[in-house]
Every structure is written in C-alpha cells, then in structure tokens.
C-alpha positions in Angstrom: 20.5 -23.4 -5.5 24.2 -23.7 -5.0 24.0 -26.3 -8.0 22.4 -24.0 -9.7 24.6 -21.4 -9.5 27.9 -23.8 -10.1 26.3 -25.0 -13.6 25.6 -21.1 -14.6 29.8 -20.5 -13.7 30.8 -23.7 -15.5 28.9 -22.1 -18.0 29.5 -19.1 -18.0 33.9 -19.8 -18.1 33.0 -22.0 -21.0 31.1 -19.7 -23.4 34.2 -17.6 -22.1 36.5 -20.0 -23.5 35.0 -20.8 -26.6 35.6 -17.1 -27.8 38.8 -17.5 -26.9 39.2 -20.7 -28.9 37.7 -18.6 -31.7 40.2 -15.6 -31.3 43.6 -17.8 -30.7 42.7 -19.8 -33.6 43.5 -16.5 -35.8 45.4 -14.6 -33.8 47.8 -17.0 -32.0 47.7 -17.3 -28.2 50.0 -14.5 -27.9 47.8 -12.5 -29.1 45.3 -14.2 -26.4 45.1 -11.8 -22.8 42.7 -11.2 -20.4 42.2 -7.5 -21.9 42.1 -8.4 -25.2 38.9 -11.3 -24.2 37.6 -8.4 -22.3 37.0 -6.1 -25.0 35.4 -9.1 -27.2 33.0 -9.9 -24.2 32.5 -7.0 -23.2 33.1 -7.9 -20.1 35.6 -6.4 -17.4 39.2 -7.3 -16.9 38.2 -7.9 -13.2 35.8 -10.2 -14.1 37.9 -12.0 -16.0 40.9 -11.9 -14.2 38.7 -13.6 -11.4 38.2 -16.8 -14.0 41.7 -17.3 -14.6 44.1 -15.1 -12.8 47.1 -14.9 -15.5 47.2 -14.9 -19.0 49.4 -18.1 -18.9 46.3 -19.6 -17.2 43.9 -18.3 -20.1 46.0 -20.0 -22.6 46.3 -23.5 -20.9 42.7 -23.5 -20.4 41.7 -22.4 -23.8 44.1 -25.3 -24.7 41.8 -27.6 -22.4 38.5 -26.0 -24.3 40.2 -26.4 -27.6 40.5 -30.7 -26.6 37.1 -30.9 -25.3 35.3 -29.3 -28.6 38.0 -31.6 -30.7 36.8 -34.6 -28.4 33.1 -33.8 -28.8 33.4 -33.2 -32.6 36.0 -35.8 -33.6 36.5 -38.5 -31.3 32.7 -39.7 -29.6 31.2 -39.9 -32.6 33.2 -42.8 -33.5 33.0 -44.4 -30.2 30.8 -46.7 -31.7 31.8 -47.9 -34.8 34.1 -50.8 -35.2 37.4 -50.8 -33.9 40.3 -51.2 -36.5 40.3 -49.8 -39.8 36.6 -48.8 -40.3 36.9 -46.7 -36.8 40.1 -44.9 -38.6 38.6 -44.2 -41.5 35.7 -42.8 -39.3 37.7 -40.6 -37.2 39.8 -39.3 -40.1 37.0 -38.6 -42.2 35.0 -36.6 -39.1 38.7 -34.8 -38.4 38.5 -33.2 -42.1 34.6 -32.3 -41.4 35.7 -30.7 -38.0 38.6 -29.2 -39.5 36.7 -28.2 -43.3 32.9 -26.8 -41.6 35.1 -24.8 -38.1 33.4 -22.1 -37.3 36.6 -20.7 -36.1 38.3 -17.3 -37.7 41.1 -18.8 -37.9 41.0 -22.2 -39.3 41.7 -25.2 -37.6 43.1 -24.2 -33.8 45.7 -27.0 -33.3 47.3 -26.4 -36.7 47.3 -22.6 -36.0 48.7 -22.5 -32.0 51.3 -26.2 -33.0 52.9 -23.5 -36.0 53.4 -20.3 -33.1 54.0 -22.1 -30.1 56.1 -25.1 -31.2 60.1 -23.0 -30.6 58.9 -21.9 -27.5 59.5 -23.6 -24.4 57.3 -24.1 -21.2 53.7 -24.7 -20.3 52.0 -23.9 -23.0 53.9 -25.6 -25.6 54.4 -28.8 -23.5 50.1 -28.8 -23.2 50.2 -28.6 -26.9 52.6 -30.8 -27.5 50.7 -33.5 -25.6 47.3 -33.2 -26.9 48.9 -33.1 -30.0 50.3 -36.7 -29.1 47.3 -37.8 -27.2 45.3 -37.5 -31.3 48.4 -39.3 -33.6 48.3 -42.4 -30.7 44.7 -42.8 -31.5 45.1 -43.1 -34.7 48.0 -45.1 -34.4 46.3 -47.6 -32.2 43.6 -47.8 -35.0 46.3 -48.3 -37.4 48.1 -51.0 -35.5 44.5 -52.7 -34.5 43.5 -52.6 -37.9 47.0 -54.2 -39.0 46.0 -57.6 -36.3 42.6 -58.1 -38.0 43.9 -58.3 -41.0 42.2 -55.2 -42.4 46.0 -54.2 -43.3 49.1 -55.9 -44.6 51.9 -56.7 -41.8 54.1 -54.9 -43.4 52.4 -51.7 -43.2 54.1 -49.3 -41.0 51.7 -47.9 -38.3 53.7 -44.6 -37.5 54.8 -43.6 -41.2 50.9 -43.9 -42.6 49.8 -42.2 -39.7 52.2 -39.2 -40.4 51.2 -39.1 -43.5 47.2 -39.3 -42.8 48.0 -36.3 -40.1 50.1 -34.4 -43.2 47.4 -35.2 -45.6 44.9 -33.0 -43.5 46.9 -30.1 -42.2 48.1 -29.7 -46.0 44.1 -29.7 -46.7 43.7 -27.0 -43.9 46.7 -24.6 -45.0 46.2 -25.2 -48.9 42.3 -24.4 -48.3 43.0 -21.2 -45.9 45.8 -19.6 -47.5 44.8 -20.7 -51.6 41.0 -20.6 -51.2 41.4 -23.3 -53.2 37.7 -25.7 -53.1 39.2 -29.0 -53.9 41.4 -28.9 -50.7 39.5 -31.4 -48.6 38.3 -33.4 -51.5 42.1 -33.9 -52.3 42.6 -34.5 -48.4 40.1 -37.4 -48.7 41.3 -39.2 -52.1 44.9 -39.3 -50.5 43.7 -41.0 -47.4 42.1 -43.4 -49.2 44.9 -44.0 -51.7 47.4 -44.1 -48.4 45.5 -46.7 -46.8 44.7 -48.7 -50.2 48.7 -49.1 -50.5 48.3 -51.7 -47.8 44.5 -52.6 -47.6 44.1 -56.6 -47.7 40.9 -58.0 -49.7 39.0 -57.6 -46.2 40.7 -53.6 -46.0 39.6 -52.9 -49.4 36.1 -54.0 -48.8 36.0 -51.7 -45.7 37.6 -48.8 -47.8 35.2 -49.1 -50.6 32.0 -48.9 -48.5 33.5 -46.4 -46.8 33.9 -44.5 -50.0 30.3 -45.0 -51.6 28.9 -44.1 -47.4 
C-alpha cells in the first residue's frame, strides 16, 4: 500500500511538472509560480506549495523534468546504435524531431529558459547552464570518437563542429517559431550533413549517406 501510494505522488509531482515544462517553455520561468501552476491545474496553492515549497524550487525541478523528457526523447534512443559518427548523426537527427514535433507552447524549452535566464546569476541559471553542458559533451564525445575511428579527418575540430551542429538547430527552432517558415528543420538537416561532410573520410561518407537515404 505504502508503494502504492509513493508511485501515485511520484506521479502525481510529475504530471505536475510536465505542465510546468509546457508553461515555462512560453512564458519563461519567471513567469513560472506556484499560483500561476495552480490556476492551470486547478489545483490549490497549498497543495502545491506542499510539492515544492518555493518558487525557486519549482523552477529547479521543472529544470530536472525538462532533462528527463530530453533524456527520454533524445538521448536512449540512441543508446544502441553505434558509437562514433553514426550515434551523432542519430542523436542530432532525434534532437531536431524532439525539438521540430514538441508538444510544448513554447517551442523547444532549453532554447527558450538558456535566452531569459542566461544574465542572471544563481541557481537556476547555474542548473541551466550545466545541463546545457552535460548535451554539447555528448556530442563532443561522439565527435571526438568518431574522429579515432577514422569516421572523420584528424584535423577536424571537435568543439567548433559541434558549435556549429548545436547553432544549426537552435537557428532551425527560432527561424521555424518566429518565421513560420516550413523548410526550417529541412535546412537544419542539410547543414548538418554538409558540416559533417567537410571532414567525413571515405568510411564517414559511407555512414553519412546511409544515414541520409534511412
């Protein structure tokens, strides 16, 4: 019974969080307080308040929800494929889907909450800041993997191709949010692959290209 009624809370706090996911994603996680969730729910501030206590809690652990849906949607389903260029590719292309198909109001989260938070100093920012970091040294290990098997030229530089990879999609989110414009992803693809093609070895361009006609 007690299990029972620990799953249904665990629940519960993270249907709670999801909306909140949903509502910081558009309006910022200023905007984000234990009222203002309240009156979405419909749920009282009491009841909420005994979830999370502050509103600086509510915003670190929407943070935390925010990483665990990314996780789930971007990161395990790549677990699997091959490590090195082929798992890049993988986790770049599910990163646009994730980011292209949200069912968010806002867009993508990271790229809304990184643009208010990123001048202001202190717990929140420092979470986003890390989680932030946590994604570009995955896909800088991938990079610099894929670089010893020979998948891409030595002299490619890990760092700069993954900065542009990262720009590639957040252009893709802002020029499809704020332009309406269709094409948006479909550009965000062809300039990963055109990025990565600019060092791809014979091996790295066989990878790319059945990664392309997949």
């Amino acid at each position: 019974m007690l299990t029972t009624l620990l799953s249904r809370g665990d629940k519960t706090r993270e249907d709670i969080l999801r909306t909140s996911v949903d509502i910081a994603s558009a309006e910022g996680l200023e905007g984000l307080s234990i009222g203002r969730l309240a009156n979405e729910l419909g749920m009282s501030k009491s009841g909420l308040f005994a979830h999370f206590g502050s509103k600086e809690v509510l915003q670190l652990a929407t943070l935390e929800a925010a990483s665990r849906i990314f996780v789930s949607e971007v990161v395990r389903p790549s677990e699997n494929i091959e490590p090195g260029l082929s798992r890049l590719i993988a986790l770049v292309d599910t990163w646009i889907n994730s980011v292209a198909n949200t069912c968010n109001r806002g867009g993508c989260f990271f790229y809304a909450v990184s643009a208010e938070m990123d001048d202001r100093p202190g717990k929140v920012r420092d979470l986003i800041s890390k989680l932030t970091r946590d994604w570009v040294n995955t896909l800088t290990k991938e990079m610099k993997l894929a670089i010893k098997l020979g998948e891409l030229e030595k002299s490619c530089d890990a760092e700069l191709v993954v900065f542009q990879l990262h720009g590639f999609v957040q252009e893709g989110n802002w020029f499809r949010r704020l332009h309406r414009n269709n094409r948006a992803f479909q550009m965000t693809r062809e300039s990963v692959y055109r990025a990565l093609e600019n060092y791809a070895t014979a091996e790295g361009k066989a990878i790319l290209a059945k990664a392309r006609s997949s």
